[in-house]
C-alpha distance (Angstrom), angle and dihedral (degrees) to the residues before:
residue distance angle dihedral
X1 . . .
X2 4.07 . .
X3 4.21 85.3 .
X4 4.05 86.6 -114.3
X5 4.37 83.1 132.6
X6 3.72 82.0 -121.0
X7 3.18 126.0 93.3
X8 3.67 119.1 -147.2
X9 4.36 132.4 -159.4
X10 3.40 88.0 -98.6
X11 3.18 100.6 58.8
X12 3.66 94.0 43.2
X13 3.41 90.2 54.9
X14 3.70 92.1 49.9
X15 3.86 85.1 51.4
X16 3.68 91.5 58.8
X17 3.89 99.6 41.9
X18 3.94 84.4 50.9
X19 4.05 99.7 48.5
X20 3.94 99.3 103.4
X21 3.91 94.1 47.7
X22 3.69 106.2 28.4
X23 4.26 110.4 53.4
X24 3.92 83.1 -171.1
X25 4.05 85.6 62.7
X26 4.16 76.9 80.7
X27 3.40 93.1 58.2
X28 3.61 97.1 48.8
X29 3.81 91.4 49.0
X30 4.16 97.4 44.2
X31 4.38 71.2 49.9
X32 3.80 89.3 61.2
X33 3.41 95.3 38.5
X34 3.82 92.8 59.0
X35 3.59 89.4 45.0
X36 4.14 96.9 56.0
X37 3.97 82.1 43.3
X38 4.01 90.2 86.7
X39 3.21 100.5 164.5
X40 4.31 98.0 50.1
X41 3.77 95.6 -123.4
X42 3.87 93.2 120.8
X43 3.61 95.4 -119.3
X44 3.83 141.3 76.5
X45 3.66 119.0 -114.1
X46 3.69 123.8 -165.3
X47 3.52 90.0 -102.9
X48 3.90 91.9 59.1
X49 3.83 91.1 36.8
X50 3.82 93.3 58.5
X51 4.23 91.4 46.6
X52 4.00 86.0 51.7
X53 3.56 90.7 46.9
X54 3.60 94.4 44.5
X55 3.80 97.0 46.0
X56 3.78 92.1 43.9
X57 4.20 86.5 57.3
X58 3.84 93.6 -109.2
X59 3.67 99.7 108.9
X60 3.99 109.6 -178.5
X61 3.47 133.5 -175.9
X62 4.18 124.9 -100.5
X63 3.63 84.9 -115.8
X64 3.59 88.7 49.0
X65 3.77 96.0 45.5
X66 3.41 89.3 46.7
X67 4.41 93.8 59.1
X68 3.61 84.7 42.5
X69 4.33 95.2 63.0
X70 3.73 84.9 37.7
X71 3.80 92.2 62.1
X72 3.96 93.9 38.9
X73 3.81 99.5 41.8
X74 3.75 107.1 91.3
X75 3.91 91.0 170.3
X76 3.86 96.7 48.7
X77 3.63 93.7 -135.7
X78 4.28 92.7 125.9
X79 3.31 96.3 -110.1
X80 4.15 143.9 81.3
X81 3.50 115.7 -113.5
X82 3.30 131.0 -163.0
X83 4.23 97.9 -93.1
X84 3.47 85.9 43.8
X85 3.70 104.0 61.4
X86 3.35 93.3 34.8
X87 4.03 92.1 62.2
X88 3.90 90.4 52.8
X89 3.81 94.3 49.9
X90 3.40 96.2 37.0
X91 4.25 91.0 43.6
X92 3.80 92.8 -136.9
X93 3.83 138.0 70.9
X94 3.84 105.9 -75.3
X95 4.04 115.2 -141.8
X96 3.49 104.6 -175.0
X97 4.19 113.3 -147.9
């Protein structure tokens, strides 16, 4: 992270290519996940899922968005929690301590 308080798709993506050396790559990406949680609930609605998508250049349609939280939701609530998006990005189950 460049420090900026934003963090950018680079840097993201850096996060993500850097997960299985660099244990702070967790930090960076439970970072961005707070930061595409606008509203402070501690989970992603579709609404906040389609601006990150958008803003990151991989616009998707509702219907898309929608399939998408289906196959990440483990707890069926509609939303992306924390643990949840953490095991996609991180590829594995994520047990937070």
């Amino acid at each position: 992270m460049d420090k900026s308080g934003d963090i950018d798709f680079e840097e993201f993506i850096a996060a993500l290519e850097a997960k299985q050396v660099d244990p702070e790559s967790e930090d960076v990406i439970k970072y961005a996940f707070d930061r595409f949680d606008t509203d402070g609930s501690g989970k992603l609605s579709h609404a906040e899922l389609e601006d990150v998508l958008r803003h990151m250049g991989e616009p998707l349609s509702a219907r898309e968005i929608k399939r998408l939280i289906e196959i990440v939701d483990q707890n069926n609530d509609g939303q992306i929690d924390t643990n949840e998006f953490m095991a996609v990005v991180l590829d594995k189950p994520y047990l937070p301590f």
